[in-house]
C-alpha positions in Angstrom: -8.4 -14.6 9.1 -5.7 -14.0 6.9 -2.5 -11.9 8.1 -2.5 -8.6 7.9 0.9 -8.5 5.7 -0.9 -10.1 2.8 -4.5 -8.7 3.1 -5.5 -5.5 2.4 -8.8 -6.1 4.9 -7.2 -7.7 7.6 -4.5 -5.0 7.9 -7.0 -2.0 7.8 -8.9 -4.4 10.1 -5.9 -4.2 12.3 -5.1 -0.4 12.2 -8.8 1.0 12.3 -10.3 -1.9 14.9 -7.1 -3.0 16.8 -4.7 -0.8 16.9 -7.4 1.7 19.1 -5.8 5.1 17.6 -9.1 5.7 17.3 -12.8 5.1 16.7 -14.4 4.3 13.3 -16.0 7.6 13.4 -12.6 9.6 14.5 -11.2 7.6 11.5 -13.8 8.9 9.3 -13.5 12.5 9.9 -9.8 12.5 10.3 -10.0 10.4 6.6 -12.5 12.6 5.2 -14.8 10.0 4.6 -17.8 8.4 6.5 -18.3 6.0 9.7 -19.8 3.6 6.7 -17.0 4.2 4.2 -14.3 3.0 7.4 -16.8 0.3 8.0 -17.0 -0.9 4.0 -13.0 -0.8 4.0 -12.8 -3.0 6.8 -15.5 -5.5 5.9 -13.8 -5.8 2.3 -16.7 -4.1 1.1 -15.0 -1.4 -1.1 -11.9 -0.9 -1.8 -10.0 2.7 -0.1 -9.6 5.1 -2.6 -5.7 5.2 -3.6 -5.7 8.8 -1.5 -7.0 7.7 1.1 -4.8 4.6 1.4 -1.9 6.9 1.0 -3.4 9.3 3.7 -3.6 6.6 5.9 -0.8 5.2 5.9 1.3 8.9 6.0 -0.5 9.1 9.3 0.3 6.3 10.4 4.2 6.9 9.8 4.2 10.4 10.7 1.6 10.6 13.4 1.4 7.2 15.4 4.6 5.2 14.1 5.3 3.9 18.3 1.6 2.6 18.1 1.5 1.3 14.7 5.1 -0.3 14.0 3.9 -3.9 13.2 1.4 -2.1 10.7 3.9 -0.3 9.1 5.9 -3.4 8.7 3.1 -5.3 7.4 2.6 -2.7 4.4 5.9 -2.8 2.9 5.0 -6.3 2.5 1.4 -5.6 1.3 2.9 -2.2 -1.0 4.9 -4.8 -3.2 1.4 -7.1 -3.8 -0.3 -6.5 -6.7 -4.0 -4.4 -5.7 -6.0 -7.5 -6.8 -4.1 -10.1 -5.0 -3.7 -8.0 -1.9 -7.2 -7.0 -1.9 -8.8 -10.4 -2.9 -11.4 -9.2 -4.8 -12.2 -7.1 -8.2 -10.0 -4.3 -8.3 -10.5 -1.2 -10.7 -6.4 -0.3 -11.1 -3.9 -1.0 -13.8 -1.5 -0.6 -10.8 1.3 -3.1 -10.6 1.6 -3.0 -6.9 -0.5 -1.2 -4.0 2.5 1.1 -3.8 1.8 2.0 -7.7 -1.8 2.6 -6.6 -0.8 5.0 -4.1 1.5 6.9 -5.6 0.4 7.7 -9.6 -2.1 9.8 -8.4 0.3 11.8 -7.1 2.7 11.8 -10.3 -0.6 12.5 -12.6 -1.2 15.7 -10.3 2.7 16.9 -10.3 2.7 16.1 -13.9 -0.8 18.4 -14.3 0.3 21.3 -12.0 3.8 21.7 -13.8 2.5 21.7 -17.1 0.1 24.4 -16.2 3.7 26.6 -15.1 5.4 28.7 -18.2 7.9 26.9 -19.0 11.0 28.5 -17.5 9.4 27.5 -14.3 8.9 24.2 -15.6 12.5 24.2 -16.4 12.7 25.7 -12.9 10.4 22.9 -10.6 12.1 19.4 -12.4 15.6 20.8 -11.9 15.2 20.9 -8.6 13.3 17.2 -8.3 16.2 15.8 -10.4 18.8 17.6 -7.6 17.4 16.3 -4.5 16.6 13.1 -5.9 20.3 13.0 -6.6 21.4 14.3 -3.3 18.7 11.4 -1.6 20.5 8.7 -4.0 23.9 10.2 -3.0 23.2 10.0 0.5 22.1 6.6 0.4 24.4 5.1 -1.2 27.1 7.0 0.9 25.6 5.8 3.9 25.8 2.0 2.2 29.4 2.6 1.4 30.8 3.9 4.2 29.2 1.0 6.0 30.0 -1.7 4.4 33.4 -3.4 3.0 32.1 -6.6 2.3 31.7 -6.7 -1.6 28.6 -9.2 -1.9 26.9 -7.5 1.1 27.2 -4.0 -1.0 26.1 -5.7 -4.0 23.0 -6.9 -1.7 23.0 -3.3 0.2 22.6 -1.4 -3.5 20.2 -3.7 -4.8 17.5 -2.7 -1.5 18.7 0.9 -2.6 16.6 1.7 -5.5 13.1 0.5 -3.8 14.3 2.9 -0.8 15.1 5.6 -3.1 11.9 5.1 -4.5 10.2 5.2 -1.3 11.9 7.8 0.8 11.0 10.3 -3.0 7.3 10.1 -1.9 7.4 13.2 0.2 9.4 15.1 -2.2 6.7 14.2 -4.6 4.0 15.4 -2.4 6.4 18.9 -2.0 7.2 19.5 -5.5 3.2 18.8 -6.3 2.4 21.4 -3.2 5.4 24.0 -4.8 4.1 23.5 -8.7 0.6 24.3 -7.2 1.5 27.0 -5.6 3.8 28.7 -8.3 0.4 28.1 -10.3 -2.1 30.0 -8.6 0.6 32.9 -7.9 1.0 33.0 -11.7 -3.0 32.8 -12.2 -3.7 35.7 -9.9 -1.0 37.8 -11.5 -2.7 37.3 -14.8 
């Protein structure tokens, strides 16, 4: 079987069989999505849906991160594969990497729910995405700075920096697409 850092299969293999977090069934109702779905997912039958994947692996993070540390290792090597080659089979994506997969969904939706604001609030929601986006990349690379003097080890310390950034921006995605949402049913029920 192949290792779970470079197949899709065998690392949902791992979490949903090995990892005993929970049953197949548990998976599926905590998932949203059937025993037979889990079971499809696992086999290499279908493909997870990129919300799903990203569900998943949230949980996994947020929830069970102890339990499931050597799965969470093995998908930042998996993320950076391209869906096809980590998946191993015909894959329905113009994603560049599984990481792409699971994340523009989540830009389409922000990009959806902040067009549907008026505009000063439009002005209003990316503002504030460009601030703390700045204050993450600040705090990063203050962190890097203040621990480092070495000048090639910076130079290697900034250059893991932008996929970090890019990572550690995912929940402040998810918030800003919660907020935009938000602002727009408040706006449609004062209509």
């Amino acid at each position: 079987m192949p290792k779970m850092n470079t197949s899709l299969t065998s690392w949902l293999h791992h979490v949903i069989d090995e990892l005993d977090i929970h049953s197949r069934a548990n998976w599926g109702h905590v998932l949203g999505v059937t025993e037979q779905t889990i079971g499809n997912w696992v086999r290499g039958a279908s493909m997870p849906r990129a919300e799903k994947l990203r569900e998943l692996v949230v949980l996994l993070r947020d929830r069970y991160a102890p339990r499931a540390a050597l799965a969470l290792v093995a998908w930042k090597s998996l993320a950076i594969l391209a869906p096809h080659a980590a998946w191993g089979a015909d894959v329905k994506t113009d994603a560049h990497s599984l990481a792409d997969y699971i994340i523009v969904p989540l830009w389409d939706d922000l990009h959806l729910a902040v067009d549907a604001l008026p505009h000063p609030e439009q002005e209003e929601v990316l503002e504030d995405a460009i601030e703390s986006a700045h204050r993450r990349t600040l705090g990063a690379t203050a962190d890097i700075l203040a621990a480092s003097n070495d000048e090639a080890e910076l130079d290697e310390a900034l250059a893991r920096l932008v996929p970090h950034t890019a990572k550690s921006f995912l929940p402040e995605v998810m918030s800003f697409v919660h907020e935009a949402k938000k602002h727009k049913s408040t706006f449609a029920m004062g209509a």
